[in-house]
C-alpha positions in Angstrom: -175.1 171.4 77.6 -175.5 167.9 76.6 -172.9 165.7 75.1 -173.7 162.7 73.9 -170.5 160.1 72.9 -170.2 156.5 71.6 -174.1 156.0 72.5 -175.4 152.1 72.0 -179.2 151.2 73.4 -180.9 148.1 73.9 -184.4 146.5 74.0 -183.3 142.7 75.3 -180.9 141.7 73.1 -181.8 144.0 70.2 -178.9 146.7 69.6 -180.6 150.0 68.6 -178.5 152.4 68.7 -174.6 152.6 67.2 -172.3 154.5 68.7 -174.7 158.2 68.1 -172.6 161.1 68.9 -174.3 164.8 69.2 -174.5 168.0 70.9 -176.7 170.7 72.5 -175.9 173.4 72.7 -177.4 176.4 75.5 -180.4 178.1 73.7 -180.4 175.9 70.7 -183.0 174.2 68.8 -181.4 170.5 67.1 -184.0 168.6 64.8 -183.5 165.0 64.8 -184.3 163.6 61.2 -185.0 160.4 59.6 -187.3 157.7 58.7 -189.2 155.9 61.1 -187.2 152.9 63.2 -184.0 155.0 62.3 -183.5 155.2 66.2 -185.2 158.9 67.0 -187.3 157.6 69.8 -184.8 155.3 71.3 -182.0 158.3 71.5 -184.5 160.2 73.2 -185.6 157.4 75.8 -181.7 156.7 75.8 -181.0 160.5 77.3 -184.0 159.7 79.8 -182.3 156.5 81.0 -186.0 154.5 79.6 -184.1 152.3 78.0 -180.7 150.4 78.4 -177.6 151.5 76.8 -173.9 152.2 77.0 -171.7 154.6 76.3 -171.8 158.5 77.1 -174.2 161.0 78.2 -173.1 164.6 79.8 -175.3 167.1 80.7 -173.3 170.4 81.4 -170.4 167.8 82.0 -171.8 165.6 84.4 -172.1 162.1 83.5 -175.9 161.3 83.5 -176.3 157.9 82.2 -177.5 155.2 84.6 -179.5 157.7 86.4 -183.0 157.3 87.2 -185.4 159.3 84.6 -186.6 161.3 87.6 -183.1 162.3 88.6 -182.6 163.1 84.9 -185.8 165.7 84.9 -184.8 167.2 88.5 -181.1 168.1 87.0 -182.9 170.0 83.9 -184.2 168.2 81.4 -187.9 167.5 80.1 -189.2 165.0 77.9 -192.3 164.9 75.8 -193.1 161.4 74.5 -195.1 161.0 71.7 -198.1 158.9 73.2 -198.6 162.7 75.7 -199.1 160.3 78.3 -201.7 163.1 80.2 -203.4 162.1 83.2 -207.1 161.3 81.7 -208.7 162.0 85.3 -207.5 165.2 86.1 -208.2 168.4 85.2 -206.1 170.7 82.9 -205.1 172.7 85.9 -204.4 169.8 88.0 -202.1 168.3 84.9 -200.0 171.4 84.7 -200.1 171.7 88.9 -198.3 167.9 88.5 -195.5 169.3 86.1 -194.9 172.1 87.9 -191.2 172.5 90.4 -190.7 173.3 93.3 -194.3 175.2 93.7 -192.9 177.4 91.0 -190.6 179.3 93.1 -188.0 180.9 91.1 -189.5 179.4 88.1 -189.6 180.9 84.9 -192.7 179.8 83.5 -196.5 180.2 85.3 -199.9 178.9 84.9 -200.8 182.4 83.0 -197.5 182.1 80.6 -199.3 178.1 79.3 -202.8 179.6 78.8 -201.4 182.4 77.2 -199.7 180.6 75.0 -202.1 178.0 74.6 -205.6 180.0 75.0 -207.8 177.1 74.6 -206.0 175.7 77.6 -207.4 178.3 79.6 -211.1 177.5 78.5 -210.7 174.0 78.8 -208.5 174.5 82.4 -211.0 172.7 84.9 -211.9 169.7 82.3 -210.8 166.4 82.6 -207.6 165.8 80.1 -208.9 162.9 78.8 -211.9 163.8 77.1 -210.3 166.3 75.3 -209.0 166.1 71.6 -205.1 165.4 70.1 -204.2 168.4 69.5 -205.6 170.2 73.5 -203.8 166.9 74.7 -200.6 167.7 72.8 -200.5 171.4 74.4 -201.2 170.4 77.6 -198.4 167.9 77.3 -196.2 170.4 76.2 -197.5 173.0 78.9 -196.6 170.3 81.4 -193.4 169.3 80.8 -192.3 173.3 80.6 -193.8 174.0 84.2 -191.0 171.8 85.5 -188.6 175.2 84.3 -186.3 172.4 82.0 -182.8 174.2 80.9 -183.6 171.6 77.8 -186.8 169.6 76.3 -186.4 166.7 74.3 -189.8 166.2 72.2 -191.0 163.4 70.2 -193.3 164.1 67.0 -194.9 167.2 68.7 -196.7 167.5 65.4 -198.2 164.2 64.8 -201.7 163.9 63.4 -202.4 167.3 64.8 -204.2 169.9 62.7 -202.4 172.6 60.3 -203.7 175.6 62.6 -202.5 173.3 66.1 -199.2 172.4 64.1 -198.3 176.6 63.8 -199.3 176.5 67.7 -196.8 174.3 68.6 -194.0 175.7 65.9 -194.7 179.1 67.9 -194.4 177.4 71.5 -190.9 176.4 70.2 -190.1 179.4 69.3 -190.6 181.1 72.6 -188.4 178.6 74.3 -185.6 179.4 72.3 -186.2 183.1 73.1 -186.2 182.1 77.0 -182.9 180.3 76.0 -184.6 176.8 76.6 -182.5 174.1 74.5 -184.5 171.9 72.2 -184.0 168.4 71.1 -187.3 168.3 68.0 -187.9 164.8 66.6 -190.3 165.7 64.0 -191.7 164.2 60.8 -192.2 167.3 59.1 -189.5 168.8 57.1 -190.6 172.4 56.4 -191.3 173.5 60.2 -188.2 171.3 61.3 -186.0 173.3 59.7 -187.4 176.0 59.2 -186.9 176.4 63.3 -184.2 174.7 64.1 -180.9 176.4 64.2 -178.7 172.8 63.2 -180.0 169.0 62.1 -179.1 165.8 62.6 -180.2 162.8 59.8 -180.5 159.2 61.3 -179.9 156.1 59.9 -180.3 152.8 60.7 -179.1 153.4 65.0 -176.5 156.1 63.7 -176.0 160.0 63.1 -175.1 160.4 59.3 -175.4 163.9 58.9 -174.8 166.9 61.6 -174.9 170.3 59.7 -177.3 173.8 59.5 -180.9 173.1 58.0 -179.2 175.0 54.5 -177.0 172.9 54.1 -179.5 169.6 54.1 -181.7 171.5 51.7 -179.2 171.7 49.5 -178.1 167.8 50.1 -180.4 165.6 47.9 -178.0 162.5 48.3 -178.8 162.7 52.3 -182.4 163.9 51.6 -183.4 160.9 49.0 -181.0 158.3 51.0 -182.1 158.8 54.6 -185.7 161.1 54.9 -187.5 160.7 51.4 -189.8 157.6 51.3 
């Protein structure tokens, strides 16, 4: 589904990414690994056309790069960023009623599929986003982005500075997209639940991909462990 080539990015005349090369495939949950700067963040604003870059990006073989983010999310794919960037004013509802496409007609996600997921969504549904904590925000961030119906999500540190009983939330939330054959692109800190849900991962270093195998096969890599995640 996406196909990423030769991929360089930008901020002014700061080169941040190195020729990153990857793949997603349909129903497939990818981690993206490695230390902080290593480039995560940038790939995924890369893929949203955030920031600038060169080289190629295909999304089910069409070319996508140079596109406007909005294009990018009306072909298919949703992006989580790590700040949640909620709308503080509005209500939970009215956040999720923003995400959602096309008035949900032919959708495959509804209003009672997030609170189900998420219950406390549900109790918190006509209160304003933005007097509500981290973790609600993170849901309702994550909530959002899937009433669009995305064919693939790209999510940035879904897991950050969230509570151990929030953090199983969200590690169950991914798991029901892959069972609705959603693709996932997971930049996350956290070793354990990365791979323990993702079905291949990717190590960055330093603007470049220097490992691409299964989550076994990194466990059982301490050079690529201690070189390019440990601190």
């Amino acid at each position: 589904m996406l196909d990423i080539n030769n991929l360089h990015a930008y901020y002014g005349k700061s080169h941040v990414l190195h020729g990153v090369h990857f793949k997603v495939a349909q129903g497939e949950i990818v981690a993206l690994l490695g230390r902080n700067g290593s480039g995560r963040s940038t790939t995924a604003k890369a893929i949203m056309g955030l920031v600038d870059s060169e080289g190629e990006i295909r999304w089910k073989g069409r070319p996508i790069r140079g596109m406007k983010p909005f294009e990018i999310a009306h072909l298919g794919i949703g992006y989580v960023p790590e700040n949640r960037e909620i709308f503080p004013k509005l209500t939970v509802h009215q956040n999720l009623m923003l995400g959602q496409k096309g008035r949900g007609k032919g959708s495959r996600w509804s209003f009672d599929d997030m609170y189900a997921m998420f219950p406390r969504l549900k109790e918190r549904q006509h209160t304003e986003a933005g007097v509500m904590s981290g973790g609600e925000q993170q849901m309702l961030t994550l909530c959002r982005t899937l009433m669009g119906d995305p064919e693939l999500i790209i999510i940035d540190e879904p897991t950050e500075g969230l509570a151990p009983k929030i953090v199983e939330q969200v590690a169950d939330f991914l798991q029901k997209l892959k069972e609705k054959g959603v693709s996932v692109l997971l930049i996350e800190q956290k070793l354990t639940i990365a791979l323990n849900i993702s079905d291949r991962a990717l190590v960055m270093g330093h603007g470049s991909i220097v490992f691409d195998d299964t989550p076994a096969a990194l466990k059982a890599n301490p050079y690529v462990r201690k070189e390019w995640l440990e601190v």
